[in-house]
Each structure stands twice: as structure tokens, then as C-alpha cells.
N, C-alpha and C positions, 0 to 999 in steps of 0.2 A: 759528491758531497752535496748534501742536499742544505737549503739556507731557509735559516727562521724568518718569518715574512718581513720585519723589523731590519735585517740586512740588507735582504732583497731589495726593499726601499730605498737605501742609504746607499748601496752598488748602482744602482739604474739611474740614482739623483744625477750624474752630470753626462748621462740622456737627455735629461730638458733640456727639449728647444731645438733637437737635432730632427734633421729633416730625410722626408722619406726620398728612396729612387728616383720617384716620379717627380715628386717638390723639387729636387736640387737640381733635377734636369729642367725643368721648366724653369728656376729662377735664373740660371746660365740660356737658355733659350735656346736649348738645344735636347735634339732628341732625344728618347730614352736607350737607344740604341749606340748611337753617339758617344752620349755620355758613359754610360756601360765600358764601354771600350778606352772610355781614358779613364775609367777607376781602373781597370783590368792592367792599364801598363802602368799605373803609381802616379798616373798626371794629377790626379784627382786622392784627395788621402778620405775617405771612412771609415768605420767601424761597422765589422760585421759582427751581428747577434744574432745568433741562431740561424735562421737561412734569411735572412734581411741587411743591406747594406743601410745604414745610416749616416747622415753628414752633417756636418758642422756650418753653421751661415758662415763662422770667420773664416773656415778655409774655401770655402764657395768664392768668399770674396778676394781675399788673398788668388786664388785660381784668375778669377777676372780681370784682377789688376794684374799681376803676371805676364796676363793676354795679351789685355787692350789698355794697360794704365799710359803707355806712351802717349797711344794715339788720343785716348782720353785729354791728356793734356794738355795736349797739341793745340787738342779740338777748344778748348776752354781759356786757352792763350789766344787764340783766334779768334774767337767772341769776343774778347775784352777789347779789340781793337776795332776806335769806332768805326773804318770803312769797311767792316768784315759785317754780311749779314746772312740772314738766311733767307732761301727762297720761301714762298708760301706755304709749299708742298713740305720745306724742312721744319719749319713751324708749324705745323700741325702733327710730323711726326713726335721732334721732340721738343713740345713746347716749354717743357722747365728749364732746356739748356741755357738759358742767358740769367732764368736766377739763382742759378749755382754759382 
């Protein structure tokens, strides 16, 4: 069944804003190979269109937290406590962590 362009539009609208293969393996910071492999066992949820996997930032994120959200806030209860700091070497890695 073939779609008048007007639909086509209207079907692809909640596309926007989803991200390619490569983007959602790079925003997780993990290979594309990697990544691949946990869309392939359902760790990772997209949408495939036509021969293209596409994904979603909120499940990228939702993914992340999943992962690391413990240690995430482990890491951010530990900051808050004034004798807890970070070496030089960890503040230049992540230098926002203290104004989150």
C-alpha cells in the first residue's frame, strides 16, 4: 500500500529526534559493535525502518540509568559530603560533577 506524501509525514512525525546506530552508540560510549549486540538481545529497545535501526534519547537514557543510575548516585551522595573530594586528575575528567 502505497501512502500519499501528507501521511507519510504524519507516520514518520514521531521519528523526530530519534537517533542513528552510530549517535546512540556514541551517546552510551560504547562501540558500535557493542551496542549492536545489546539491541540484538532486547537490552536496548529501537525501531527498525527499512534496513536502519533507530532509537530513542528516552530509552538511551532509561538504558543508562538501568546500568549505572546506582552508582550514579552513590557517586553524587559522596560529593555532597564535605570530606569527600576529588583528585585533580578526577576533576578535569568530570568537572560538572559537583554542580549537579
Amino acid at each position: 500500500m502505497a501512502l500519499r506524501s501528507d501521511e507519510l509525514h504524519h507516520n514518520l512525525q514521531h521519528l523526530n529526534g530519534m537517533l542513528t546506530t552510530h549517535e546512540a552508540a556514541k551517546q552510551l560510549d560504547l562501540s558500535y559493535w557493542h551496542f549492536m549486540h545489546l539491541v540484538e538481545k532486547g537490552r536496548i529497545p529501537g525501531v527498525r525502518v527499512v534496513d536502519r535501526w533507530l532509537f530513542s534519547p528516552i530509552d538511551l537514557d532509561e538504558y543508562r540509568r538501568s546500568r549505572y543510575g546506582e552508582l550514579e548516585d552513590m557517586a553524587k551522595t559522596a560529593l555532597e559530603h564535605p570530606a569527600v573530594g576529588l583528585t585533580e586528575k578526577q576533576e578535569t575528567i568530570c568537572p560538572l560533577s559537583r554542580q549537579q
